[in-house]
C-alpha positions as CSV (number, residue, x, y, z in Angstrom):
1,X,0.0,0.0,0.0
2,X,1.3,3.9,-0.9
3,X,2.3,5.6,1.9
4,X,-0.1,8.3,2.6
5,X,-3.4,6.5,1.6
6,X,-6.4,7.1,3.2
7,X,-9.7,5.6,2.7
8,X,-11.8,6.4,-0.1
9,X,-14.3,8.7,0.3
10,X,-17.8,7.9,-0.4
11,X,-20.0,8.5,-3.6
12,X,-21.7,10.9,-1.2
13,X,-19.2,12.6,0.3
14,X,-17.0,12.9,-3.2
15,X,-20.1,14.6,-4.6
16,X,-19.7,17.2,-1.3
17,X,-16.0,17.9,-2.6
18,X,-14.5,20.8,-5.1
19,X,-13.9,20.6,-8.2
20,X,-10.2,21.3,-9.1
21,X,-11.3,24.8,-10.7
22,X,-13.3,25.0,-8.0
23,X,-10.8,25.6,-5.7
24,X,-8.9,28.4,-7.4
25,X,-12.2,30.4,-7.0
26,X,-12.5,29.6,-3.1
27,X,-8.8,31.0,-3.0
28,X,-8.8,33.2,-5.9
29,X,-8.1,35.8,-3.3
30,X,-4.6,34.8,-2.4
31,X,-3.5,34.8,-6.4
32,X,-3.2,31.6,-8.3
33,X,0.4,30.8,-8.4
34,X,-0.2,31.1,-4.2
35,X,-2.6,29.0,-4.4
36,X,-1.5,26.2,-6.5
37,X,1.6,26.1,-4.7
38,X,-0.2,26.2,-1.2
39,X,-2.8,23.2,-2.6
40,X,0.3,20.9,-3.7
41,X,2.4,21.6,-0.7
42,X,-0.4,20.6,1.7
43,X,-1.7,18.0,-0.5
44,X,1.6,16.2,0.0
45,X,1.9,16.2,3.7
46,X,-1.6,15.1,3.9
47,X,-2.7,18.5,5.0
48,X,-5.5,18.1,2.1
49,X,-7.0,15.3,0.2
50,X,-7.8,14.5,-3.3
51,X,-9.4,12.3,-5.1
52,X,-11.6,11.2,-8.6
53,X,-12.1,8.4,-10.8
54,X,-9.2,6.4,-11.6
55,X,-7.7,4.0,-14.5
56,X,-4.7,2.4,-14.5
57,X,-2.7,-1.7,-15.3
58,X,-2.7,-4.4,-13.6
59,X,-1.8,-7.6,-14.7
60,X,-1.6,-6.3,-18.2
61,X,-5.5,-5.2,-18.0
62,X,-7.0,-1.9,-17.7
63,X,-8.5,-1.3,-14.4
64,X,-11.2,1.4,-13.2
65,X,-12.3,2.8,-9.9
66,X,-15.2,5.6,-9.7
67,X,-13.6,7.4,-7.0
68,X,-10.1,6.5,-5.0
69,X,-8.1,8.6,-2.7
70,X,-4.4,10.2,-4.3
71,X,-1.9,8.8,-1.8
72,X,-0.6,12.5,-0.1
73,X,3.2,11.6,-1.2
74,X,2.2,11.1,-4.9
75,X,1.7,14.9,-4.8
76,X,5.3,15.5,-3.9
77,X,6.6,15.3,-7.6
78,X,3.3,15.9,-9.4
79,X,5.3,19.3,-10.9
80,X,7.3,17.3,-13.3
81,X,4.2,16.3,-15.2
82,X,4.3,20.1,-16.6
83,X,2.4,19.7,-19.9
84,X,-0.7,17.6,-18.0
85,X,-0.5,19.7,-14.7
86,X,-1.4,23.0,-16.7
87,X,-4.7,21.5,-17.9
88,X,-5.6,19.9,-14.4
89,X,-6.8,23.0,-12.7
90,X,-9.2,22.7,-15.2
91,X,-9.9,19.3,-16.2
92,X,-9.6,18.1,-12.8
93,X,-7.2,15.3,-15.0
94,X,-3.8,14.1,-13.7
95,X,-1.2,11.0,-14.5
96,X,0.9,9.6,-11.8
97,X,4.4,7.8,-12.9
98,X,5.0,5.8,-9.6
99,X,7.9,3.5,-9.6
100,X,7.1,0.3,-7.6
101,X,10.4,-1.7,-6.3
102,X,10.0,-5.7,-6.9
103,X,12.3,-8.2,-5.4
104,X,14.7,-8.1,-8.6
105,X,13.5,-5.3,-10.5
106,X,11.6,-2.3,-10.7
107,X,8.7,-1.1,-12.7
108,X,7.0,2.2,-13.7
109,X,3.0,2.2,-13.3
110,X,0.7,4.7,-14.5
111,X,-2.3,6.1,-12.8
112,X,-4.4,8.4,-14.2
113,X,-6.9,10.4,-12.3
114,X,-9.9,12.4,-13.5
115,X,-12.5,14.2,-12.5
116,X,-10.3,14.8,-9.2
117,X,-11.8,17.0,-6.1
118,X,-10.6,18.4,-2.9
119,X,-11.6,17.7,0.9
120,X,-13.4,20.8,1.4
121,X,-12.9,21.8,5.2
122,X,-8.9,21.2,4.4
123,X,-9.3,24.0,1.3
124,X,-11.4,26.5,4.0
125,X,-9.0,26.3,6.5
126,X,-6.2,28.1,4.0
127,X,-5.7,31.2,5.1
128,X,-7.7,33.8,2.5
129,X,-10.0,31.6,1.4
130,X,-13.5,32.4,0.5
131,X,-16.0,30.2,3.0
132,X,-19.1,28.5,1.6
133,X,-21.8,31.0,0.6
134,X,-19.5,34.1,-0.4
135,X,-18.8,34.7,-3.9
136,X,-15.4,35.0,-5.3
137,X,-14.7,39.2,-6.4
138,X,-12.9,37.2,-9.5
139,X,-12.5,34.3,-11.8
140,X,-8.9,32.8,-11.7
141,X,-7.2,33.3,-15.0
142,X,-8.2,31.0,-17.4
143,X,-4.6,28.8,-18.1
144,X,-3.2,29.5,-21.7
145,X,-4.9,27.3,-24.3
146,X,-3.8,26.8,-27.8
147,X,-6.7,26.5,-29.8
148,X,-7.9,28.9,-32.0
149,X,-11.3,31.0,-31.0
150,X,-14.1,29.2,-31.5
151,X,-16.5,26.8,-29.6
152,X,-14.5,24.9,-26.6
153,X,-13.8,21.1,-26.3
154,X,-15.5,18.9,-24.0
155,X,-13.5,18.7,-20.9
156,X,-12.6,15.1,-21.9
157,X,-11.1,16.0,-24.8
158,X,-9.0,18.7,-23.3
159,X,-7.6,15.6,-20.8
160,X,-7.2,13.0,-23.9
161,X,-4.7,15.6,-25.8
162,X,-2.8,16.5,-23.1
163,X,-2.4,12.6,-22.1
164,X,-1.5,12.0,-25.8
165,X,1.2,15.0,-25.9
166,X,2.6,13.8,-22.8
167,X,3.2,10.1,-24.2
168,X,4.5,11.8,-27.3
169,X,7.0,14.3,-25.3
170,X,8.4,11.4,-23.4
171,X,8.6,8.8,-26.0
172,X,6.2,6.3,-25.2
173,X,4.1,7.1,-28.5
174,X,6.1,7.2,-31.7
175,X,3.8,8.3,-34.2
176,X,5.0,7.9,-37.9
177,X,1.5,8.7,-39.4
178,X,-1.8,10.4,-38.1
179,X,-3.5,7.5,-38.1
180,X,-1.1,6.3,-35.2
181,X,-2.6,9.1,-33.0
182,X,-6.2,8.6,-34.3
183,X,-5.7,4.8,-32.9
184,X,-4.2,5.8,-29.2
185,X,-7.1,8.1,-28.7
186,X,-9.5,5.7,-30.0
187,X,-8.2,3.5,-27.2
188,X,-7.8,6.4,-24.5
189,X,-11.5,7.1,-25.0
190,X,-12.7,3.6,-25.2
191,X,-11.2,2.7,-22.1
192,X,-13.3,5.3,-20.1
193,X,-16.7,4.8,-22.1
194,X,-16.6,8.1,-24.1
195,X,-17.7,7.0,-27.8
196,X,-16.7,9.1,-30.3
197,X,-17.2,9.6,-34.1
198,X,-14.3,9.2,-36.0
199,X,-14.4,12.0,-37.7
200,X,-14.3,13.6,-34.3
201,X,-10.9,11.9,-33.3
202,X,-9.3,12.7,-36.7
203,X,-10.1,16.2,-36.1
204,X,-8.4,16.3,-32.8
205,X,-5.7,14.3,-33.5
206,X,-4.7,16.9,-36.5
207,X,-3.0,19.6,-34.9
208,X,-1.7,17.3,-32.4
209,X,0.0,15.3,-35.8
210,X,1.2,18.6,-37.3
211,X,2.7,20.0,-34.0
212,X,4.9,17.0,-33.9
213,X,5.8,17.1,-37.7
214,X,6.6,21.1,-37.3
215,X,9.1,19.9,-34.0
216,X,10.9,16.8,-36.0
């Protein structure tokens, strides 16, 4: 077991929990950079809790939870996972690369959150934050996003790219042809139940495809 689990929360309770964005309102006035830093630093002392719907191997199979806890001292090196960690304030979307020590070997496992939320007496108790029933003076700033004007992606589809840029960046996915993205989001959105038209994947895989042949 990680160290720094603690028990699930309930269906119940979970829905009673923030929303990642969430959270930068409640402390939107302490600035966001304050806050972020002040969420992850708690977070990985156990000060604070998160947790969502997670997906991740085992035994060469993909496995699914509706709602698990984020072992506190995963949070420790969540920074390094830059291009994913930008979009999780608001896609509430985050990968974990744990390594896990066997007798004669070690192994990288990946678990991917979404959906995650916050305790919420652990996010009131920051100093500056707004408490339930006051209304934030502002929105945070929305966080940098490269498509053009035009009508927004579905949050799910905001967490798919950034997964699939990620793999790319660190050289899990070599992609020699479009279609080679097309199929690892096929598979990224089959595994959580989100059908989608092909069409609809070939047009988000397309600047995803040119990106990477601009960069080689």
């Amino acid at each position: 077991m990680p160290d720094g689990l603690r028990d699930d929360p309930t269906p119940e309770e979970f829905e009673e929990w923030l929303p990642a964005a969430r959270v930068l309102q409640v402390l939107s006035s302490i600035g966001r950079q304050t806050a972020v830093t002040e969420i992850l630093r708690r977070a990985s002392v156990g000060r604070t809790w998160g947790a969502g719907g997670l997906s991740y191997k085992r035994d060469g199979k993909t496995a699914q939870m509706e709602c698990a806890a984020i072992p506190s001292d995963w949070w420790a090196g969540v920074n390094y996972i830059k291009s994913e960690l930008a979009a999780f304030w608001r896609t509430g979307g985050v990968t974990f690369h744990i390594r896990v020590d066997r007798t004669s070997y070690a192994e990288e496992r990946v678990f991917e959150y979404f959906g995650v939320r916050f305790e919420p007496t652990s996010i009131y108790e920051i100093p500056g934050a707004r408490q339930p029933g006051e209304e934030p003076t502002a929105l945070p700033p929305p966080v940098p996003n490269r498509r053009p004007p035009g009508r927004r992606a579905a949050p799910h589809w905001v967490e798919c790219k950034a997964h699939i840029e990620a793999h790319i960046e660190r050289g899990e996915l070599r992609a020699s042809r479009q279609k080679d993205i097309e199929t690892a989001m096929a598979e990224w959105l089959e595994e959580r139940h989100l059908p989608s038209a092909e069409a609809t994947i070939r047009r988000h895989a397309k600047p995803i495809w040119e990106a990477q042949q601009r960069g080689s």
